[in-house]
N, C-alpha and C positions, 0 to 999 in steps of 0.2 A: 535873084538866084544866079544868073547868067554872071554877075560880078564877084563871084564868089568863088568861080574856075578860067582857066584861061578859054579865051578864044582859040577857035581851031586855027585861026594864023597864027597867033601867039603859041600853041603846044605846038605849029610845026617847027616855027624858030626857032622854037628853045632847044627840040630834040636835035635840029639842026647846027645848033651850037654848040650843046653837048655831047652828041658824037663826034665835031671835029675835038674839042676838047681833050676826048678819052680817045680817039685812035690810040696813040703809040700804047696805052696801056694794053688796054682791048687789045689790038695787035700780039704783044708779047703773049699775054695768055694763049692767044689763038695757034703760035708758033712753038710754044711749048708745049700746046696739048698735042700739037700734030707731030710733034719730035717725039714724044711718048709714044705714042700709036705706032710712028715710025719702027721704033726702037726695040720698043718691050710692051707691045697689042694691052697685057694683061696690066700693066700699072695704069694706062689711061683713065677705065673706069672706076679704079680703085682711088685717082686722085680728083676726079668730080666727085664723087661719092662726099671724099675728105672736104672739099670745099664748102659744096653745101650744104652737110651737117652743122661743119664751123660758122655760118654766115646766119644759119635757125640757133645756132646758140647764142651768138651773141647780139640777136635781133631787136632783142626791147634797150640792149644798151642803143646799140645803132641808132633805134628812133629817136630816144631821148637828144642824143648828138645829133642828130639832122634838125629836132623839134629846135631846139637852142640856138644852132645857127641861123636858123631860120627866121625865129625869133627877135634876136637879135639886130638882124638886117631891116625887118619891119619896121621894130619900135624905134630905132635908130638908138638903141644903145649901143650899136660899135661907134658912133662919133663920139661918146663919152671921154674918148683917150684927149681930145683936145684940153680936157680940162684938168690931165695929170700934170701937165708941165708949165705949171705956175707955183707962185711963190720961192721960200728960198729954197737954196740946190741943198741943204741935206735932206729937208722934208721931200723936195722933189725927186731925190733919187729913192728913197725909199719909196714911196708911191708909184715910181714910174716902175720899177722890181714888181712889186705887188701885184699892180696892174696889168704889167705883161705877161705876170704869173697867173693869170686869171682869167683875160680877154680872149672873144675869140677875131677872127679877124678874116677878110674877105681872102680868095682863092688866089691872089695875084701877088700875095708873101708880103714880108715884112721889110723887105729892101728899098722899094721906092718909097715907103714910109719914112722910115729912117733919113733917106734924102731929103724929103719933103721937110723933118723936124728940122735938121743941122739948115737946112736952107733957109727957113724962119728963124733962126738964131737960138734955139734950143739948147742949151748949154752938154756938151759933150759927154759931161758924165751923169745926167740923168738919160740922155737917146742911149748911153751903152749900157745903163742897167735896164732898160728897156726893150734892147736889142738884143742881148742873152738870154733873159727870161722868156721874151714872147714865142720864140718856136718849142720851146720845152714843155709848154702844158695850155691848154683851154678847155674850158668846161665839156667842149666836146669830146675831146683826149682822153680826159678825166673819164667820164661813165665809159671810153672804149677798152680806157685802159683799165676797170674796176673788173670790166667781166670778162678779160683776156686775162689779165696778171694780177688780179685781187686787191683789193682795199686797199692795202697795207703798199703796197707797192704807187697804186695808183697815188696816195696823200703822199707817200717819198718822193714822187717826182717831183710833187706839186711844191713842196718845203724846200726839195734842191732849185726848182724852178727861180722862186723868189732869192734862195741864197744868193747863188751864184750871180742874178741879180745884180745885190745890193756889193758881195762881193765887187763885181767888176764896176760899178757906176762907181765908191769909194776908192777902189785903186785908182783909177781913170784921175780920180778928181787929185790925189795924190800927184802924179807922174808929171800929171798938168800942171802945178804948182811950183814944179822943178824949171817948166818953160817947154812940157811937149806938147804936141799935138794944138800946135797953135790954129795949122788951119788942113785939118784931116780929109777936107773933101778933095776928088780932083778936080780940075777944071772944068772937063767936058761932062761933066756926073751931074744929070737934073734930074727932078722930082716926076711922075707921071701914074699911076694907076687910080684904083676907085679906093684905096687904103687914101693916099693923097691929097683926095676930094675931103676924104670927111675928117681928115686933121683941119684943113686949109677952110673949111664951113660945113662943121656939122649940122646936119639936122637936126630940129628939135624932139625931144624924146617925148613918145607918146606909149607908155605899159599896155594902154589899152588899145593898139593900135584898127583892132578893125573897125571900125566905122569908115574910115579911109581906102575910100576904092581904092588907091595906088600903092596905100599899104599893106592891103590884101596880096594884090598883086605882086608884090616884094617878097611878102612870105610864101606865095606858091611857088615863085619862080627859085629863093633861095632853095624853098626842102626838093625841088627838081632836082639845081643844080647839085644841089648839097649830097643828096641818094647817090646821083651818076660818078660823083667824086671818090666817096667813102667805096662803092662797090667796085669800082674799075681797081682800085688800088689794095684791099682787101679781098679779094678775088685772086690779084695776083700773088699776094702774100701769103693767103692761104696754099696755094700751088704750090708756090716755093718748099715750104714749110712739106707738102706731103712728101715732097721730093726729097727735101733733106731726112724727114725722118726714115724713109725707105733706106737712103743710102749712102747716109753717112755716120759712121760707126761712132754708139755715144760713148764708146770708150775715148776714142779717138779725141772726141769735144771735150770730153769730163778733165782729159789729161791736162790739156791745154787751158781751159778756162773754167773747171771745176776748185771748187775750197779749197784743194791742199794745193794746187798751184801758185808759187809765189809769184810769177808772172799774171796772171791770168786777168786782172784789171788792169794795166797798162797795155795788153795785146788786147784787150776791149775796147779800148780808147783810139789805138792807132787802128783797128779795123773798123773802127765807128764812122769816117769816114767814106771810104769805097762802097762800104757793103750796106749802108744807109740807104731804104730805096724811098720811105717818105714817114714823115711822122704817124702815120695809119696803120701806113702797112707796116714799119718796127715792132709791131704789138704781139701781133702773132709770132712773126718770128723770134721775137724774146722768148715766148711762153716754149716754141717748140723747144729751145735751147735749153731751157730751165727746166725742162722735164727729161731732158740728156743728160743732166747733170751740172750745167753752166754754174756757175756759183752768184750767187742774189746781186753783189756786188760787181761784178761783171757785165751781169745784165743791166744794171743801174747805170754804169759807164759808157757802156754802150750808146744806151739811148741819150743819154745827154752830150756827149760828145758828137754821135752822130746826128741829132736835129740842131745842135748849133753850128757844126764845120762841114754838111755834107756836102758833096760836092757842087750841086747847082750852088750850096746859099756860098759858098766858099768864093765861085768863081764870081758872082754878082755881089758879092762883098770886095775882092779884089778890082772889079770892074769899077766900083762906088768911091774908094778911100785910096790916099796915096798911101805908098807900101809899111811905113813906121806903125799905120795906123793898123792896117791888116795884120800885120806882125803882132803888134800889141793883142788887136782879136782874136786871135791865133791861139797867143801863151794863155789868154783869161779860159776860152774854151778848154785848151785841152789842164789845166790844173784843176780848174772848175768842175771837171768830169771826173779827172783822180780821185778829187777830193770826196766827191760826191757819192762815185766806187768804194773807198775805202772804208767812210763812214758809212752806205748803206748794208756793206758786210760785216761791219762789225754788230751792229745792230740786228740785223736777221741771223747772226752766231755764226 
């Protein structure tokens, strides 16, 4: 029985990990709630109220997306990525799309991944169809994104995830042909986190994993970590979200990025960046937008422009590649994102 939950040393490390983890979140909420009080006493209550209605609605998606990360981490099905990048490069860029359209992947990003492939000799344009798709959608995404912005949106993502993909691993492999991007890494750019580990020796996969005291322990420790993650940053999302619908005029948003706007997907794309605070927390603030009046396609652009270019993965993409290659990552994101805006508007009318 005793194997089956953590030790009291072990729950005090982990909480003690996970709160340094989530300070700065944490933090933010706590200075935003007190800037309300400050400011205007009667919104305070009215925006915990909003939070935690939002966090009971969409609580069974929540579990499912902790249950699957969790999962995941146990059985040791996230080392499975080790076995997209074989065979030949067009089968491998399509699979490595697919894959990243699909995977979910540990809390320390998709960047020293990426290092970790091109430094094993990974052939360029399957790690870049790999490296577009992977922030755009994971199983987890998916059910958060079903019951913040509905099915239909949610499987849009998932289809622009893999496009854009296959999209960028084929251009890549074009461009290259001409004699670019002969050797994209920088110098001082090494591989290092626990994504790394398990390209570089995966585990082997067991579906059934508990019988495995340590694999138990993998799955307690992931749905910890996994909770403290999803709510520190949902949490803040939510907040944001009551604050904008308080007071900011949906005429105002409708103008700008509502359907008759002929603007209104490319000023998605270019604030998909800044205003990106993480793949979780994007959810809710789509949906607050979309019910202002944002237009389907917009919000489509948004999100995909903003989990491929925001600004952490931006500067730790520019930190990784010499600048051709950035550049190049750059123009596939943001057409990627257009294109993905334009056709998911036409399609929702």
């Amino acid at each position: 029985m005793t194997n089956l939950v953590l030790s009291a040393a072990d729950f005090s490390k982990r909480i003690g990990h996970g709160i340094g983890a989530i300070d700065k979140a944490w933090v933010a909420v706590a200075i935003i709630f007190a800037l309300i009080a400050a400011i205007e006493p009667a919104q305070a209550p009215e925006s915990f109220r909003f939070v935690i209605e939002a966090l009971l609605e969409i609580a069974p998606f929540l579990l499912a997306a902790i249950a699957i990360a969790a999962y995941a981490k146990a059985s040791g099905a996230d080392g499975l990525i080790a076995k997209v990048f074989e065979g030949r490069l067009t089968m491998m860029i399509v699979v490595a799309a697919i894959f990243g359209g699909l995977s979910p992947f540990c809390s320390c990003g998709v960047i020293p991944l990426i290092a970790a492939l091109l430094a094993m000799g990974v052939p360029l344009p399957a790690v870049m169809a790999f490296w577009l798709a992977s922030p755009l959608m994971d199983p987890a995404k998916f059910f958060l994104a079903t019951g913040t912005l509905g099915l239909e949106f949610a499987i849009g993502l998932t289809v622009f995830a893999v496009a854009i993909g296959l999209y960028g691993g084929f251009m890549t492999r074009l461009v290259m042909a001409k004699g670019a991007f002969a050797n994209p890494l920088r110098p001082e750019a090494s591989p290092g986190c626990c994504a790394t580990k398990s390209v570089a020796s995966p585990k082997t996969v067991m579906w059934k994993f508990w019988p495995e005291t340590e694999r138990r322990q993998a799955f307690t420790g992931e749905m910890w970590d996994t909770t403290l993650f999803l709510l520190k940053w949902l949490a803040l999302a939510f907040l944001l979200e009551s604050l904008m619908i308080k007071y900011v005029p949906a005429e105002s948003i409708a103008q700008f990025l509502g359907s008759d706007s002929a603007w209104a997907i490319p000023i998605a794309v270019l604030t998909g960046v800044p205003a990106y605070l993480n793949g979780f927390a994007a959810l809710p603030l789509i949906q607050g937008l979309l019910e202002m009046g944002v237009a389907p396609g917009a919000g489509m652009a948004f999100l995909v422009a903003g989990a491929v270019t925001s600004m952490p993965a931006a500067v730790a993409v520019f930190a990784l590649v010499r600048p051709p290659m950035f550049a190049w990552y750059l123009v596939l994101a943001v057409t990627g994102a257009t294109s993905a805006g334009l056709l998911f508007q036409l399609y929702a009318g």
